[in-house]
C-alpha positions as CSV (number, residue, x, y, z in Angstrom):
1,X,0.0,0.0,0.0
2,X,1.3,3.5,-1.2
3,X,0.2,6.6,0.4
4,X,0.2,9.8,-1.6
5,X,-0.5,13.4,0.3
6,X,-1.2,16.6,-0.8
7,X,-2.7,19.6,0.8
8,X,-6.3,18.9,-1.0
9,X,-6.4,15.2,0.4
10,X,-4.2,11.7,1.3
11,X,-4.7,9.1,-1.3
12,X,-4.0,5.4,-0.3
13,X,-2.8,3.4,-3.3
14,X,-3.5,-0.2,-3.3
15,X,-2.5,-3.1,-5.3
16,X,-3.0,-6.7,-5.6
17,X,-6.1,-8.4,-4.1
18,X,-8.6,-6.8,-1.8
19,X,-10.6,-9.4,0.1
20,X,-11.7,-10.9,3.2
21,X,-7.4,-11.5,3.6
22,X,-6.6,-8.7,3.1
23,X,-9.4,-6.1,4.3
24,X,-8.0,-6.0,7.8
25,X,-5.0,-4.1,6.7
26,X,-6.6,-1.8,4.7
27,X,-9.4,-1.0,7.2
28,X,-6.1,-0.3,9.6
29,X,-4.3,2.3,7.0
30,X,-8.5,4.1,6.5
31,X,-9.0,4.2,9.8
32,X,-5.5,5.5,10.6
33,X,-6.1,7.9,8.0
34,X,-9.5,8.8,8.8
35,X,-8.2,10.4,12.1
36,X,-5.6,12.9,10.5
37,X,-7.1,13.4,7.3
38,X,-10.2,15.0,6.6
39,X,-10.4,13.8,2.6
40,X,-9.4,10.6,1.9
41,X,-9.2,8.6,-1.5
42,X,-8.5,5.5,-2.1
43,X,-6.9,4.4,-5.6
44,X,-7.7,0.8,-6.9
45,X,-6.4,1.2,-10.3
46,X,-3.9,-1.6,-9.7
47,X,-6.4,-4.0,-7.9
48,X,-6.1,-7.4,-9.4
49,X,-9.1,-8.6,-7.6
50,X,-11.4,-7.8,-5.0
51,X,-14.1,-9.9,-3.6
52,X,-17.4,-8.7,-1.4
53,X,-15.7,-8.3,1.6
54,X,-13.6,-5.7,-0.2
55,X,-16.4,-3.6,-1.2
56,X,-18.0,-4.1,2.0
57,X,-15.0,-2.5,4.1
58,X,-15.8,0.8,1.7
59,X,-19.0,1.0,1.6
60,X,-18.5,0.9,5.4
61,X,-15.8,3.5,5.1
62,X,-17.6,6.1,3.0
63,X,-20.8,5.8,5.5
64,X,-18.0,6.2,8.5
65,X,-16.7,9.3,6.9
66,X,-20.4,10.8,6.3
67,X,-21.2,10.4,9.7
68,X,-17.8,12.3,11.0
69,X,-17.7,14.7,8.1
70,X,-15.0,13.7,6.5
71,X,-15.3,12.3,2.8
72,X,-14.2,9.4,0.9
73,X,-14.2,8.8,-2.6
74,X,-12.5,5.3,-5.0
75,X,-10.7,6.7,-7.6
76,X,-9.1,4.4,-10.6
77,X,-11.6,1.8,-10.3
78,X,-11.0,-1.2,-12.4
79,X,-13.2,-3.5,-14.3
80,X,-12.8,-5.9,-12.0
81,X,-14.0,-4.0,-9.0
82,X,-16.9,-2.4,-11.1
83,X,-17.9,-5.9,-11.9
84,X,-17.7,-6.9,-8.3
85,X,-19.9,-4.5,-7.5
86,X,-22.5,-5.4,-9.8
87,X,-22.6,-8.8,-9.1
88,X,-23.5,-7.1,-6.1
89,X,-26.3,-5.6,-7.2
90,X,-24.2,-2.2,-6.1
91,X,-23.9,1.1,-8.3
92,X,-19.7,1.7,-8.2
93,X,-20.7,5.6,-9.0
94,X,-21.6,5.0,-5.0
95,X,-18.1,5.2,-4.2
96,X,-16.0,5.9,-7.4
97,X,-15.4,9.7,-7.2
98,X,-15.8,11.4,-10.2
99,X,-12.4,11.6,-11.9
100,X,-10.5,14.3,-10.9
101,X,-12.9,15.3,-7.3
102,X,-13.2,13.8,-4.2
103,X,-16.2,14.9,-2.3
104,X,-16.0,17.9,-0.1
105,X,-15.8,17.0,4.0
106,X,-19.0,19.0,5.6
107,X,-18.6,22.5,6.8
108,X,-14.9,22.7,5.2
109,X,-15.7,25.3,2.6
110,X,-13.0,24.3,0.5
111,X,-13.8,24.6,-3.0
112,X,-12.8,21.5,-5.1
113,X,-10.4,21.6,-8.7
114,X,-8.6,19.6,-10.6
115,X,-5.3,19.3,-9.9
């Protein structure tokens, strides 16, 4: 797992497999994050497969950032992952950020651009 900062937000990199094996580390390094950060994206362009559990953990992790404010966006989702998701009968535009964004934490009133 890479991390990437900037002043706008802190982007977790992750590559490999994300599934019920490896979901504990990755919930670690979000909620890690979670407590410094205020935006937080997490980039699964080099995700080689992810199972239910995997979009389970964020799903859980955008609704855990809602309720504190923050916000949480996927970026680089891959096929795989958007076909994970629709197998479980989830939308990926739930938690893929549009390209270039990541959603605004509440009250920040920090406008948003592309970098």
């Amino acid at each position: 797992m890479q991390i990437v900062q900037d002043q706008r937000y802190t982007s977790l990199e992750l590559a490999g497999i994300l599934d019920i094996n490896t979901t504990e580390e990755v919930h670690k390094a979000l909620l890690a994050h979670f407590e410094r950060h205020d935006r937080i994206s997490l980039d699964l362009s080099q995700i080689e497969s992810c199972d239910a559990a995997g979009v389970q953990l964020l799903l859980a992790a955008q609704r855990s950032a809602e309720a504190a404010g923050k916000s949480f966006g996927v970026v680089g989702a891959t096929d795989t992952f958007t076909a994970v998701c629709a197998a479980l009968g989830i939308p990926s535009e739930q938690l893929i950020a549009a390209p270039g964004t990541l959603p605004e934490p509440a009250g920040m009133g920090v406008e948003s651009s592309n970098a």
